[in-house]
C-alpha positions in Angstrom: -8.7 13.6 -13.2 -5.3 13.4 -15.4 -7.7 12.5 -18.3 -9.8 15.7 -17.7 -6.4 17.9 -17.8 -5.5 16.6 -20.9 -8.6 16.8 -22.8 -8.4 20.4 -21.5 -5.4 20.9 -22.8 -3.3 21.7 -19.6 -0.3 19.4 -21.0 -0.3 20.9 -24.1 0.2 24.5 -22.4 2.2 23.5 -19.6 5.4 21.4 -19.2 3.8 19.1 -17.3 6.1 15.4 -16.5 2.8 13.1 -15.1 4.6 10.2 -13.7 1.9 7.3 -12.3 3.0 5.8 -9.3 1.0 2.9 -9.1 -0.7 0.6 -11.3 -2.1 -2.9 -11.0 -1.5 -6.3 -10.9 0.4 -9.0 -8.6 2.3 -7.6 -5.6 5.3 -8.2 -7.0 4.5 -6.6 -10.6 2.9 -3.3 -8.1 6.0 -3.4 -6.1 8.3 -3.1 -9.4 5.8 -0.6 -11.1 6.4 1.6 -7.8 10.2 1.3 -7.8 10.4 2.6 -11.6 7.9 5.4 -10.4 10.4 6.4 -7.7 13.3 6.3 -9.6 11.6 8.3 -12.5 10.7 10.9 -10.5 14.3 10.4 -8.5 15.5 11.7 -12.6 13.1 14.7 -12.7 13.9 16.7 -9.7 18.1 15.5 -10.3 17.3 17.0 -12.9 14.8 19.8 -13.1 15.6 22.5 -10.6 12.8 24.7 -11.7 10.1 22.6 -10.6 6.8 22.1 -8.6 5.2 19.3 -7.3 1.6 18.0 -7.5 0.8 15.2 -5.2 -2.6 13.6 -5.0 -2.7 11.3 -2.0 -5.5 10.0 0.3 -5.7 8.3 3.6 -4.3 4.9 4.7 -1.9 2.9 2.5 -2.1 5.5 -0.2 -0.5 8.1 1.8 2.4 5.9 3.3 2.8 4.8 -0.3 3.1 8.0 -1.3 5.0 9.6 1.4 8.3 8.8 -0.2 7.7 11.2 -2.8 6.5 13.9 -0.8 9.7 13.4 0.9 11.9 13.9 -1.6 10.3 16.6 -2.8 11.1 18.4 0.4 14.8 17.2 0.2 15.2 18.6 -3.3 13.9 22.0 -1.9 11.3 22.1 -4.7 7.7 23.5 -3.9 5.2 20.7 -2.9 1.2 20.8 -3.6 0.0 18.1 -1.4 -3.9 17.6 -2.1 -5.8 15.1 -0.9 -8.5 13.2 -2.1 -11.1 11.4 -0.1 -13.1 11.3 3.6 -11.4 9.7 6.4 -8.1 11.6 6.2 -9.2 12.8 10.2 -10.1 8.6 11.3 -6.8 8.1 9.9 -4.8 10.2 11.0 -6.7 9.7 15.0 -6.0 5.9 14.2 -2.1 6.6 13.8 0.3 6.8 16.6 2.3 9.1 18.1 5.0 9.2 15.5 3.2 8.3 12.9 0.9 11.4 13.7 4.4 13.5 13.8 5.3 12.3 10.2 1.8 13.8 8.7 2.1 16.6 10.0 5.0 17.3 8.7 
């Protein structure tokens, strides 16, 4: 998807900060790839006080993982575009518990 935006131009029109949030490898090499992610993004909305946020998620482990940022993002008071990607959001979110449940929909 990112790859289509460029070759479309969108960061060339746009001021658009992409920051990937995870990447592969070992555990420990993902966990310090996501801590540099976090604290990037930590930067941008210090800051960037005119901003938006994009957020591609999906169910499971990639939404916990990614809940941090969404978080943030409300704590900054910036706008927040939460799409997600995928089927099973619903199992998910039937397979969570009660405060689990309360956390998404938030």
């Amino acid at each position: 998807m990112v790859e289509a935006y460029r070759a479309h131009g969108l960061f060339r029109r746009w001021p658009i900060e992409y920051v990937t949030t995870h990447g592969d490898g070992t555990r420990a090499e993902r966990l310090a790839f996501a801590f540099r992610a976090l604290r990037r993004f930590g930067e941008l909305l210090a800051r960037e006080r005119r901003v938006a946020v994009h957020l591609h998620t999906a169910a499971r482990g990639n939404f916990w993982r990614d809940l941090p940022y969404m978080l943030a993002t409300i704590a900054a008071g910036r706008p927040l575009i939460v799409q997600l990607h995928g089927s099973g959001f619903e199992r998910f979110y039937d397979a969570c518990d009660t405060a689990a449940r309360a956390v998404i929909r938030f």
